[in-house]
N, C-alpha and C positions, 0 to 999 in steps of 0.2 A: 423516337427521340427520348420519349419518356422513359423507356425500360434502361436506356444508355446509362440514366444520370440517376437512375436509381439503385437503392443498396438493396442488396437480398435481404430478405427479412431472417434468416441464421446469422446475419453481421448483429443484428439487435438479441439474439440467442446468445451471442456469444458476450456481450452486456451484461447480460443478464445473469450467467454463468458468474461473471469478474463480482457482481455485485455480492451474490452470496456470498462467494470465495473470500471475499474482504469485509463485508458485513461480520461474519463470523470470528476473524482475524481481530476488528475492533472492540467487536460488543462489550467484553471485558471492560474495557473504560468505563461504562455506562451502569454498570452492575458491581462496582468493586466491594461497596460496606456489604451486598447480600452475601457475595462470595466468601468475605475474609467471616462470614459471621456464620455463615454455612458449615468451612472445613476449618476455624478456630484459627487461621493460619493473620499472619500480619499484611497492609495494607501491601506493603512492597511485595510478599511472594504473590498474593493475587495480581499484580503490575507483572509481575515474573514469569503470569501465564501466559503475556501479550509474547515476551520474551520467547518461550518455548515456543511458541506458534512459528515466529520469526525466526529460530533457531534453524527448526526445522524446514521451513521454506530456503534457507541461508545454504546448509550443510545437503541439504536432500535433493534440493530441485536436480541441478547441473549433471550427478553423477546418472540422478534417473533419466534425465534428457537424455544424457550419453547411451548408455544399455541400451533406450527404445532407438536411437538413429542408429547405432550397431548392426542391433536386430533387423533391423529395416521396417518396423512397424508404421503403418503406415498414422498419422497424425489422429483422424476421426478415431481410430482404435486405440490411440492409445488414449486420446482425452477424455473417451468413454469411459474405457477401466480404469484411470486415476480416479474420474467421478465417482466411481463404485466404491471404490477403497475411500476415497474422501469421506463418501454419505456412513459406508461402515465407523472410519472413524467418531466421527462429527454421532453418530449415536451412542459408541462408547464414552465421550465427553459426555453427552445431555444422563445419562445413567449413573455416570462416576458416583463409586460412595468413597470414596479416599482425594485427598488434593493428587497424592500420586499417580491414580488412572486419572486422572483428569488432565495432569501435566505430558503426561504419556500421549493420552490421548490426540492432544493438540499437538504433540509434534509432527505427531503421523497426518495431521490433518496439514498442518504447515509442508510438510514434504511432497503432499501431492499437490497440492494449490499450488506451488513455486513451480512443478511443469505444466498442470493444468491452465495459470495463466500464459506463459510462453509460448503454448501447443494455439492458446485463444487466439492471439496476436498473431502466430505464423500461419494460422486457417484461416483467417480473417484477410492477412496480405495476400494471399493464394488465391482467394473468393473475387478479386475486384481488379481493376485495370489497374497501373499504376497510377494513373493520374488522379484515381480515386483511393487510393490507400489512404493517404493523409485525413482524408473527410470518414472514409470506415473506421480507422484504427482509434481516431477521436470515438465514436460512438463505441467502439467496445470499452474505451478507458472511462467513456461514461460509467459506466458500473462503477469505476471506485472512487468517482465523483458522488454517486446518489447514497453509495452505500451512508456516509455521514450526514447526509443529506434523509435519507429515509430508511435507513437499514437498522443503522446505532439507534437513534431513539424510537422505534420500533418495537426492537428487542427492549430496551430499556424502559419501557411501558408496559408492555407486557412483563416484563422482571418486575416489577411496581404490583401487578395485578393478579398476576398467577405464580408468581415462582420464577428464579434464575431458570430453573429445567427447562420451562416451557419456551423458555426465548432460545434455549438451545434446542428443541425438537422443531420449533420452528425452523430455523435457519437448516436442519437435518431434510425439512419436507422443502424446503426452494431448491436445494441441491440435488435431491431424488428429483423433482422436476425436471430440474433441467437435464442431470443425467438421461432420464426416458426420450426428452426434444432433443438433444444432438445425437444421440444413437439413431432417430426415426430421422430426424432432417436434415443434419449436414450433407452432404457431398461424398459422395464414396471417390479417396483416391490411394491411386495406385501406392503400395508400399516401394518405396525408393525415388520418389516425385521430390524429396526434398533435396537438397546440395548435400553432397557426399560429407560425412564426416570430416573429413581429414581436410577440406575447402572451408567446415567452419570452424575449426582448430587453428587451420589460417589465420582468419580473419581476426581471431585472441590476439596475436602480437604486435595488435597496432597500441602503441602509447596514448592518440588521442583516446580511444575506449576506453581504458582502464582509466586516463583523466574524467572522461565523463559517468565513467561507474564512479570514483568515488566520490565526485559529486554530489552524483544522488544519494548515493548511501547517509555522505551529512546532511544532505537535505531534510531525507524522511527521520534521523536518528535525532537533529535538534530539534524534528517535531514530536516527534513523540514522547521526546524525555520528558516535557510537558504534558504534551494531551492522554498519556498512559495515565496522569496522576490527575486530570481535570476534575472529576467530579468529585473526588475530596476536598480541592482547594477550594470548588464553587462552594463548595456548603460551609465547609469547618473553617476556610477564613475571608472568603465574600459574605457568606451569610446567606446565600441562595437556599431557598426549600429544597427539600429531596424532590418534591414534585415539580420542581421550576427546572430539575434538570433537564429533562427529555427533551422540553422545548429549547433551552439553550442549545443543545447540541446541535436540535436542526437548524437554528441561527447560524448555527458555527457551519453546519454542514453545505446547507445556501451560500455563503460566504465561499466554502471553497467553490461551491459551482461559479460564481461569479467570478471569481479569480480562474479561474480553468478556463471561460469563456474569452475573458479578456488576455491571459497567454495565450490560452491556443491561437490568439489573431495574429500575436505579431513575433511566434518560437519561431517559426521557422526563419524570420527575416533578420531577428533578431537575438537570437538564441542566446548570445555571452551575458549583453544588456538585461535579458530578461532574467538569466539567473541572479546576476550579480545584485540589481532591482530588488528580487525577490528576496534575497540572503540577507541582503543589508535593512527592510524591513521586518524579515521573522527575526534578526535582532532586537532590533528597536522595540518590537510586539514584547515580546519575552523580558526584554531589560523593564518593560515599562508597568509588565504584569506584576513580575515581580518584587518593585520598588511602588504600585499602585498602593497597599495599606487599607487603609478601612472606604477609600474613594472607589466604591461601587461602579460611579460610571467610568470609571479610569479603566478598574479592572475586565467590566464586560466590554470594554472599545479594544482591548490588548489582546483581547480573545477572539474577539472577533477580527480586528485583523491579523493575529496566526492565520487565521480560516481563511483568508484572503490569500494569504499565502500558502507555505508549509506545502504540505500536498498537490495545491493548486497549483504548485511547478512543474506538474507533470509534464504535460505538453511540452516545455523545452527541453526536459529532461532526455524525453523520449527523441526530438528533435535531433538530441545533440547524438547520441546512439546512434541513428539515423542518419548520419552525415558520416557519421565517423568511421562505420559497419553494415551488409546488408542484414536486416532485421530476420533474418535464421532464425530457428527453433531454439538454439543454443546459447547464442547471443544474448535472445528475448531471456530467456531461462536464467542464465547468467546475470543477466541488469537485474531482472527481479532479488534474485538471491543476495547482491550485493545490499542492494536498497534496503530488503529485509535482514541482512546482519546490521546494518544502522540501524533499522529498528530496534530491533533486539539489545543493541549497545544502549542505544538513549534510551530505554524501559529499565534496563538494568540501571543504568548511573543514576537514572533518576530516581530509584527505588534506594539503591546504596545509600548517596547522601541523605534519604530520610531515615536508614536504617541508623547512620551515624549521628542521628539526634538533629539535623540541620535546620529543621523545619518542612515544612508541608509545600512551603515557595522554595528548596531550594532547587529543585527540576526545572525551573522557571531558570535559574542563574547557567545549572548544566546545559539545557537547551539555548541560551545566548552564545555560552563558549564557545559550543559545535555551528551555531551559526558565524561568529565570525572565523571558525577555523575552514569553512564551508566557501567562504569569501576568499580566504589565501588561495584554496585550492584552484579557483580561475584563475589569479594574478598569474603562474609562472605560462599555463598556455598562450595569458595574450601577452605578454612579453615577447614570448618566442615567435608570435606571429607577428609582432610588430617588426623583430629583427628582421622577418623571412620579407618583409615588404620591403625596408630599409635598401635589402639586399638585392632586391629584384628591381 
């Protein structure tokens, strides 16, 4: 009874894998004045490296998904050798003497993370009954729960201590890790185990999907337009120490697990509710960050509930994907990559409008926008399911 209701321990591997993979995607946040004062460059193109990261997760993941289900490679193989090419890049980043191998660098790292977590999620549903996929796939998305949680300020301590490099050769040796544990312990399976191509090329033309891809995409792109630019705002117009950041972060970080825990209870029951819930708070967070001013406690209660939010929509995100599509290699691939061009959009605006003189809060005002345009984007699906009910 017990082995039944238990997860294999490669479902907490494959956690672990997402945590790196995203730990390294954020850190940036957490180290932006080292960076910009490193390669001379302004506060926005270091925000414009989260960008490239996302870029490449955005543009790269889907066509490489595509080529490996072609090939027929089989999943463990190929999430191995993305890892490989990941860990390559991810030490060309920590070495970079120019912003441009650096920028570089992260794309390539971005392109294989956006299949690498996809391949996570489709090993993971493979690995367990379905009755238990729901409870598996929560623990692998743990990883981009802890990563703000323990990953970002992490690195961002050690950036304080030793040098931005060191928090990137860190993050280079969790990845080599874990490359070496899923090579020796995944599951060996067959090449061609997954649904044919051309079955999840299907399942692209459903409207709900694409409504719950862009979803997400506003979701993560009005957080980040914000938290790309956080730890300038905490210092240069909160007033927070450089060393009060790390610890903020993991407030912030904690906050999403909390929020994670409390959707993940009621996405699936509740899936529209909870985004719409969530959308119309990471406004309210944001409008309120924003217009906070010199009110300290204003401005760390706004921040931390983004962290309540923001991210911590996962679970319904993924939920609504889930209902809409079977969670394929492709699919997975595709959500991620969507999510990650929001990224990359709100890291960008947010950096624009400071380029244009707007201030250090106005990321705060573009991340509000994208939340309430995040809001419209449910209105017209439950309209049309209200008609279908009407009508039935």
């Amino acid at each position: 009874m017990t082995d039944r209701t238990k997860l294999p321990p490669t479902v907490y591997l494959l956690g672990l894998t997402i945590f790196s993979l995203v730990t390294a995607e954020f850190m940036v946040a957490g180290m932006m004045p080292a960076l910009a004062e490193s390669f001379s460059v302004s506060l926005a193109q270091v925000g414009n490296l989260i960008a490239f990261y996302a870029l490449g997760m955005a543009l790269g993941g889907p066509p490489v998904t595509v080529m490996l289900l072609a090939r027929r490679v089989s999943n463990k193989h190929a999430l191995v050798s993305l890892l490989a090419v990941y860990v390559f890049a991810g030490a060309l980043a920590a070495a970079a003497p120019t912003y441009l191998i650096l920028a570089i660098a992260r794309c390539i790292m971005g392109v294989s993370s956006a299949a690498c977590i996809g391949l996570c999620m489709t090993i993971c549903a493979g690995m367990v009954s379905t009755e238990m996929r729901g409870r598996a796939l929560s623990v692998v998305l743990a990883g981009l729960m802890l990563s703000p949680v323990a990953g970002v300020p992490m690195t961002a301590w050690v950036e304080q201590h030793f040098g931005w490099r060191a928090s990137g050769w860190l993050v280079v040796a969790l990845a080599l890790i874990c490359t070496g544990l899923a090579a020796k312990r995944l599951p060996k399976v067959k090449p061609g185990s997954e649904p044919p191509l051309s079955s999840q090329w299907s399942a692209l033309r459903s409207t709900q999907l694409w409504g719950a891809y862009i979803t997400s995409g506003l979701i993560i792109g009005s957080t980040f337009a914000a938290f790309s630019y956080c730890t300038p705002i905490l210092i240069d117009e909160v007033g927070v120490k450089p060393s009060h950041v790390a610890p903020l972060l993991a407030v912030y970080g904690i906050a999403n697990l909390i929020g994670n825990m409390f959707v993940g209870r009621i996405a699936d029951r509740h899936t529209m509710p909870a985004l719409g819930w969530g959308l119309a708070l990471m406004a309210l967070a944001l409008g309120g960050f924003a217009l906070a001013g010199d009110l300290v406690w204003l401005n760390l209660g706004c921040f931390v509930l983004l962290g309540l939010t923001g991210v911590a929509l996962n679970p319904a995100m993924v939920a609504r994907v889930m209902k809409a599509a079977e969670p394929s290699a492709l699919v997975n691939a595709l959500h991620t990559s969507v999510i990650t061009a929001g990224l990359a959009f709100g890291s960008w605006a947010g950096g624009a409008v400071i380029e244009q003189g707007y201030g250090l809060r106005a990321p705060l005002w573009v991340g509000a926008a994208i939340a309430v345009v995040g809001l419209l984007s449910l209105w017209r699906p439950v309209v049309f399911r209200a008609k279908a009910e009407v009508c039935t």
